[in-house]
Each structure stands twice: as structure tokens, then as C-alpha cells.
N, CA, C and O of each residue as an XYZ file, in Angstrom:
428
protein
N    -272.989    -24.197     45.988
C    -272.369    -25.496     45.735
C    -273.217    -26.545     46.450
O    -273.742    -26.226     47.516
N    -273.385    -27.693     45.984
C    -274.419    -28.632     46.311
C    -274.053    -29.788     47.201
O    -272.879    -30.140     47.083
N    -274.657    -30.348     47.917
C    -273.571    -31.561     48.718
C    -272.709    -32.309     47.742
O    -271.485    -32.198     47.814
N    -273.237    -33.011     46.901
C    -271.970    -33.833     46.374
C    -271.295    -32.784     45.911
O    -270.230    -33.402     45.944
N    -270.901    -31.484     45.410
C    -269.678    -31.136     45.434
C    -269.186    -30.824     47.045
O    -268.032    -30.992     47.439
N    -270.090    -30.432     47.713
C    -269.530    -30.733     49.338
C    -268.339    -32.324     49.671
O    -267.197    -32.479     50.103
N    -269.094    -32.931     49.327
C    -268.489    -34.627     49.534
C    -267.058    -34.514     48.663
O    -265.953    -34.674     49.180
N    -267.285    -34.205     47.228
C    -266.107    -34.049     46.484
C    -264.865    -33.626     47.148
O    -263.811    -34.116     47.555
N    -265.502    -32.432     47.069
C    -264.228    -31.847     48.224
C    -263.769    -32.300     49.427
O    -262.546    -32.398     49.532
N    -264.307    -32.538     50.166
C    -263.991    -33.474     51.776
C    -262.840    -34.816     51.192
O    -261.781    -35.175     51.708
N    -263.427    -35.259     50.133
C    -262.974    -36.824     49.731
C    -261.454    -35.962     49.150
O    -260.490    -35.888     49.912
N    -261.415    -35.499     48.083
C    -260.119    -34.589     47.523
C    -259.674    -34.391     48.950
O    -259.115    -35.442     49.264
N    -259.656    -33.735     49.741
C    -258.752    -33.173     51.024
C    -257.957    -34.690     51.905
O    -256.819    -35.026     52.232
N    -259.394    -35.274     52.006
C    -259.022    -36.938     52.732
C    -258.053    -37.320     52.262
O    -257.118    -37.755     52.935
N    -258.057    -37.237     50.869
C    -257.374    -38.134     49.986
C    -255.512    -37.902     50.262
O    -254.708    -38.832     50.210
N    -255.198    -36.639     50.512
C    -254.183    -36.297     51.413
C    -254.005    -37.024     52.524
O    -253.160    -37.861     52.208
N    -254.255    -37.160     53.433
C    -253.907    -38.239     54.192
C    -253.142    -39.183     54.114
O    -252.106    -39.398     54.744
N    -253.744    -39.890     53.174
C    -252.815    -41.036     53.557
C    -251.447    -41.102     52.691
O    -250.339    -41.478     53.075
N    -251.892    -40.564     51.233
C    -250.201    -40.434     51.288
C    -249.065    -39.288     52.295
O    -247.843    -39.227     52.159
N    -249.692    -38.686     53.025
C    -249.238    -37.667     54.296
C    -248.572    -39.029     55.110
O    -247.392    -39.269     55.368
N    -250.031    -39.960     55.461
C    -249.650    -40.901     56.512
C    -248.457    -41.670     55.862
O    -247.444    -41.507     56.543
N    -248.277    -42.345     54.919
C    -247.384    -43.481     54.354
C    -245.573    -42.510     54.673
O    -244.525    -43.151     54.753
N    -245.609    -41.527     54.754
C    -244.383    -40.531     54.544
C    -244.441    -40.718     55.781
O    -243.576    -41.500     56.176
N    -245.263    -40.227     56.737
C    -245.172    -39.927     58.457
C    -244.480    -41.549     58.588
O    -243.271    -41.742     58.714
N    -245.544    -42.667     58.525
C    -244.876    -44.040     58.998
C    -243.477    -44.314     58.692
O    -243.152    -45.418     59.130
N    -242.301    -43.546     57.945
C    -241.378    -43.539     57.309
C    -240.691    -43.176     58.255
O    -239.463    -43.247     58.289
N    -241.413    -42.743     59.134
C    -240.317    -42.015     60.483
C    -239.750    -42.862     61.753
O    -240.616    -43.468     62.384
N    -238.809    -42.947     62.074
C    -238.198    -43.747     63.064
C    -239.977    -43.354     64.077
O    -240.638    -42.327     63.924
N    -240.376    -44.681     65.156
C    -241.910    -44.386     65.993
C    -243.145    -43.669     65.265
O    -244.201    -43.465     65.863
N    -242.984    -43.389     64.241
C    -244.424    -42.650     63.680
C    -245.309    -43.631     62.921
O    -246.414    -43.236     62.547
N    -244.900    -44.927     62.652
C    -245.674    -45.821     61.860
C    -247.275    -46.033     62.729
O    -248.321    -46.381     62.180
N    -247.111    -45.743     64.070
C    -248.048    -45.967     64.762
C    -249.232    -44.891     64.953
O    -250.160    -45.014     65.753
N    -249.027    -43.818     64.072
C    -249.365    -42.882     63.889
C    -249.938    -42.392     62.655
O    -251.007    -41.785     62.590
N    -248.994    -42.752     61.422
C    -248.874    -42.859     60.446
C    -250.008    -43.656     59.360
O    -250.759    -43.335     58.440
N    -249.645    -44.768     60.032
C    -250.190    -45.629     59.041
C    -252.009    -46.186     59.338
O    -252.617    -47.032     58.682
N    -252.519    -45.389     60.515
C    -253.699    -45.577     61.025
C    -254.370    -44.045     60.166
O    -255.552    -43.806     59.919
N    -253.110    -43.162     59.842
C    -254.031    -42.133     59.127
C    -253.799    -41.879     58.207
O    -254.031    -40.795     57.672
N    -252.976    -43.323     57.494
C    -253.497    -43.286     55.882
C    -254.345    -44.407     55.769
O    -255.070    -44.224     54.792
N    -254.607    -45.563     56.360
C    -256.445    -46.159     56.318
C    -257.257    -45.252     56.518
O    -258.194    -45.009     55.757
N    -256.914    -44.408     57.946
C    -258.648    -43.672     57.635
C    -258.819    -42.486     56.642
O    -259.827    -41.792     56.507
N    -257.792    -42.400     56.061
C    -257.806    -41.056     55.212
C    -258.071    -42.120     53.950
O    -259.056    -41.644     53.386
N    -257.816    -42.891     53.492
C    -258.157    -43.667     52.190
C    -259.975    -43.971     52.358
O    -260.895    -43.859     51.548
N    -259.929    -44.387     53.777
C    -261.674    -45.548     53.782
C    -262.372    -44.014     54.021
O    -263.547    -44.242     53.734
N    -262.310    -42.928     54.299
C    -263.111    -41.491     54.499
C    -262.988    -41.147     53.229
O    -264.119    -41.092     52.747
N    -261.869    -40.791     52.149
C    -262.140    -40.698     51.055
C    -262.985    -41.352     49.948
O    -263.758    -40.950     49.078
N    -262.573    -42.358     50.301
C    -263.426    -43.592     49.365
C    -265.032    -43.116     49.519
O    -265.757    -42.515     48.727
N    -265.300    -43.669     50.958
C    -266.798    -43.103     51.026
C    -267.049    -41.637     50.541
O    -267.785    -41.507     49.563
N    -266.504    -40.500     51.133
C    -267.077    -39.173     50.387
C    -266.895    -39.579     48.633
O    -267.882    -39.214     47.994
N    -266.234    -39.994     48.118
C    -265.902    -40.085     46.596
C    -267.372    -40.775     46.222
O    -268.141    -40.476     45.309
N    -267.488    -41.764     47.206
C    -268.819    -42.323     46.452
C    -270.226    -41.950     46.533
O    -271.137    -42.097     45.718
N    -270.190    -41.252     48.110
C    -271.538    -40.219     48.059
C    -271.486    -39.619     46.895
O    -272.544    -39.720     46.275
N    -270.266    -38.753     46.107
C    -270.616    -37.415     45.693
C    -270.515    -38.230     44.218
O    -270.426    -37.307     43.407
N    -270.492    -39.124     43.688
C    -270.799    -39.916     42.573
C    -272.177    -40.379     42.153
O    -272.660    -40.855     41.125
N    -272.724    -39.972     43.647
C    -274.477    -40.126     42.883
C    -274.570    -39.192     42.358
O    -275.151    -39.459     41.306
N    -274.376    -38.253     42.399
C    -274.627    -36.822     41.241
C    -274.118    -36.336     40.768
O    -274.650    -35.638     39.905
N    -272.454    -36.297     40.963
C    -271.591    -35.917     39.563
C    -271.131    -37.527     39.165
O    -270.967    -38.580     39.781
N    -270.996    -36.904     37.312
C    -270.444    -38.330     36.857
C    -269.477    -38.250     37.051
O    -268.866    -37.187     37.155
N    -269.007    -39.388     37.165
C    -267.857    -40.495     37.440
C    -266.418    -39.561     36.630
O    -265.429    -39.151     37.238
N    -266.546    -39.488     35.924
C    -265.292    -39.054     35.157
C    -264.699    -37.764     35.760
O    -263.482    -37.632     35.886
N    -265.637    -36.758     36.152
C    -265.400    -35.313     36.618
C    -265.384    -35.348     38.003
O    -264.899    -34.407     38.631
N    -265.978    -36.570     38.700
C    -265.606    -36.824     40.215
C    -263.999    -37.508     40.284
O    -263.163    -37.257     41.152
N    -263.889    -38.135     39.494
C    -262.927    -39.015     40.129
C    -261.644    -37.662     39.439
O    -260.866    -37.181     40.262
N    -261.591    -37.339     38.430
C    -260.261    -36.386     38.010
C    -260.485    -35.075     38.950
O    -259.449    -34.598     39.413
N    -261.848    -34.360     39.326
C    -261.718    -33.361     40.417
C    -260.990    -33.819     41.583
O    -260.244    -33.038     42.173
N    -261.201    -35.505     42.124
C    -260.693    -35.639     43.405
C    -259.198    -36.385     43.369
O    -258.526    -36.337     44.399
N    -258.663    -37.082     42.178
C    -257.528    -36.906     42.414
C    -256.383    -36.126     42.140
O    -255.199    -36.362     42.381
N    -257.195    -34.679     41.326
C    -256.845    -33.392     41.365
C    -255.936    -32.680     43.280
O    -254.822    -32.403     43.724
N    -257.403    -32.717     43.737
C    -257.496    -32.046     44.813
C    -256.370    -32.971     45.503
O    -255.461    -32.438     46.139
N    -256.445    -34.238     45.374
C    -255.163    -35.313     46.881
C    -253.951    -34.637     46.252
O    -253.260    -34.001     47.048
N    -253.391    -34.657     44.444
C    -252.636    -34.343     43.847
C    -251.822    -33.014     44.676
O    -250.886    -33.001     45.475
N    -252.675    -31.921     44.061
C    -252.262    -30.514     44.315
C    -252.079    -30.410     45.652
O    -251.085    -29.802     46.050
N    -253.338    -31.192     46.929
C    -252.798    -31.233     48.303
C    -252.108    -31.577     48.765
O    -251.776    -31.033     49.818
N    -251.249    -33.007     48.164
C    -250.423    -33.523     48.426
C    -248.874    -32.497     48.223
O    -248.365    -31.851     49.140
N    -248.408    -32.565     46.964
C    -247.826    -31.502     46.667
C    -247.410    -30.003     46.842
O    -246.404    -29.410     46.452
N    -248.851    -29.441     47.779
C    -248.400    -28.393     48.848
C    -247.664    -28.488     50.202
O    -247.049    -27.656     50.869
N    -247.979    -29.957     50.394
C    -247.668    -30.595     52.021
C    -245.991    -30.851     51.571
O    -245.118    -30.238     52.185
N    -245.663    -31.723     50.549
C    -244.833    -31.685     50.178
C    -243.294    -30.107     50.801
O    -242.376    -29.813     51.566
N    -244.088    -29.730     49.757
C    -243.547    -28.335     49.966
C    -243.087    -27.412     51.404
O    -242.089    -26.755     51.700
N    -244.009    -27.652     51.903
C    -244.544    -26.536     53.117
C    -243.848    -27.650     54.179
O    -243.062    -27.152     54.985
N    -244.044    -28.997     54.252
C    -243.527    -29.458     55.087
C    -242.215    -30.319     55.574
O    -241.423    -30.346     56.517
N    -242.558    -31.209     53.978
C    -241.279    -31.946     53.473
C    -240.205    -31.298     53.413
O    -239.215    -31.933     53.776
N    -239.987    -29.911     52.975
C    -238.923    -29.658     52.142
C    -238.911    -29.688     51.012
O    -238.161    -28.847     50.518
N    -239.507    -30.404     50.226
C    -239.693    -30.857     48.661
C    -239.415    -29.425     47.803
O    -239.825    -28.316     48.147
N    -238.674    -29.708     46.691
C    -238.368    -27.892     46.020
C    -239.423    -27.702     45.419
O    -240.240    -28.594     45.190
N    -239.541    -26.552     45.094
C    -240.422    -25.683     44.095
C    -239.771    -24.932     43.198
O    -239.391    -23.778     43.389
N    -239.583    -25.810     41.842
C    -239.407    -25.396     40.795
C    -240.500    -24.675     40.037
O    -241.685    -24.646     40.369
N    -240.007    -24.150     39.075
C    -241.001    -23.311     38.317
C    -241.875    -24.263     37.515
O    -243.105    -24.243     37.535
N    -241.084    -25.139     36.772
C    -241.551    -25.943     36.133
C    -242.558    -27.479     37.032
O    -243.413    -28.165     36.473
N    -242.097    -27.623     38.438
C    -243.301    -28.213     39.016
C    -244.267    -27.203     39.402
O    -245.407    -27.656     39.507
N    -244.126    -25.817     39.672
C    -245.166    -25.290     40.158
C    -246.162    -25.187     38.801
O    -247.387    -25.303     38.852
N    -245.683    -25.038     38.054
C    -246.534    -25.112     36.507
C    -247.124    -26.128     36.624
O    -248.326    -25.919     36.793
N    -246.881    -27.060     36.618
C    -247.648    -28.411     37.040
C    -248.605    -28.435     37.647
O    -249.746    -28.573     37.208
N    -248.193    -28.274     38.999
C    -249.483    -28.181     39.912
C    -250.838    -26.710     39.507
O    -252.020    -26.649     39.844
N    -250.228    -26.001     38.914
C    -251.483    -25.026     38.642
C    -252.073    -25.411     37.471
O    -253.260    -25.173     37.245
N    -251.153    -26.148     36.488
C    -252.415    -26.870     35.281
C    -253.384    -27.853     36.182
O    -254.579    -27.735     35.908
N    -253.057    -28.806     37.218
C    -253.705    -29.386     37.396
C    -254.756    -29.011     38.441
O    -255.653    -29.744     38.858
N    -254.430    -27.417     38.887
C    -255.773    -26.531     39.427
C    -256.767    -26.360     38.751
O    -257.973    -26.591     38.841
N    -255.616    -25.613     37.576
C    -256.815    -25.101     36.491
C    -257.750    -26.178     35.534
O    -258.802    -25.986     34.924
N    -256.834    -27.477     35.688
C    -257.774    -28.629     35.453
C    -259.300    -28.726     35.610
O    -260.353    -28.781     34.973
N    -258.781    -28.715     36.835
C    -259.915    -29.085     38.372
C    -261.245    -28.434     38.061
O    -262.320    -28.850     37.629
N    -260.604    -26.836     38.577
C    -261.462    -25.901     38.037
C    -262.272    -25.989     37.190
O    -263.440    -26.227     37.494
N    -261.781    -25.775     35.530
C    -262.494    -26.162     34.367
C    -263.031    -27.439     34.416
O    -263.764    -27.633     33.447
N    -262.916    -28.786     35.488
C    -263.946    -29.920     35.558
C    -265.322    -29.050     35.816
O    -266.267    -28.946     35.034
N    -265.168    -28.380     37.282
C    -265.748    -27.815     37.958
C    -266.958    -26.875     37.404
O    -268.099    -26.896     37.865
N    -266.452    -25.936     36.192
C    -267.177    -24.920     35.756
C    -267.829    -25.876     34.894
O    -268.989    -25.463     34.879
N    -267.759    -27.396     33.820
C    -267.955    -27.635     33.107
C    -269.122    -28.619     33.210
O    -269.606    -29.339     32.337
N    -269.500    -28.447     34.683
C    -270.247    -29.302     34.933
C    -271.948    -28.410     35.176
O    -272.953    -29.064     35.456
């Protein structure tokens, strides 16, 4: 795998953050916490998104990486929130793996 899919990925993971952070700031004292790590999780994404856009196109960068915040988000959800896991959202989130993926192989 090549750096810009290196970057891709970093930026997809970042990209978690900050909607992580916007939920954390939601918390009685956590805004101070919160909301400093959904700027740097947005301005770290942004930049990896745009390194890894010098060499994948645009279309398969940007749906791989808001794949990856998607599906990451949505595990955090889960695992941490509480959020349910229906069958029919977990279907969801694995089309939009297998999305990813098939960006991935298609490139």
C-alpha cells in the first residue's frame, strides 16, 4: 500500500474525531475536551485527505474517507454510546465497507 493510501487512511480514522468530539462536548465539563478534538480531528483530516489526493482521484479519496469516519463513527457509536445494533443498520455499515473496499480494489 502506497503513502497516499497511507494518508487516506489516517484522514478516514481522523475523521472520527470530531464527530466523537461534538458528542463528548455534549457532556456536562467535557466541552473543554471535546470540542478541541473535534478541530484537531477535522484540520488533521483535512490535511491527510489532501496529501493523499495527489495520487488518488478525488472521487475514490473522498467516498474511501468518508467511508472510513462513517463506519468508524458508527462502531464508536456502538461500543461506546450505547447506540443499538440492528441487523438492518449493521447491513448498512458493511455495504458501506464493502463499498470502501471495492473503491479500494478498483483503483
Amino acid at each position: 500500500m502506497g503513502g497516499a493510501w497511507t494518508y487516506l487512511i489516517l484522514a478516514g480514522l481522523c475523521e472520527v474525531a470530531w464527530p466523537v468530539g461534538l458528542k463528548m462536548a455534549q457532556s456536562p465539563g467535557r466541552a473543554a475536551v471535546g470540542i478541541p478534538l473535534a478541530v484537531v480531528g477535522m484540520a488533521l483530516s483535512g490535511w491527510l485527505l489532501f496529501l493523499a489526493q495527489k495520487q488518488i482521484p478525488i472521487g475514490t479519496a473522498y467516498s474511501v474517507w468518508t467511508g472510513i469516519g462513517a463506519a468508524g463513527t458508527f462502531l464508536l457509536g456502538v461500543l461506546v454510546y450505547g447506540e443499538g445494533l440492528g441487523a438492518v443498520r449493521l447491513l448498512g455499515v458493511v455495504l458501506v465497507v464493502l463499498g470502501v473496499a471495492t473503491l479500494k480494489l478498483g483503483h
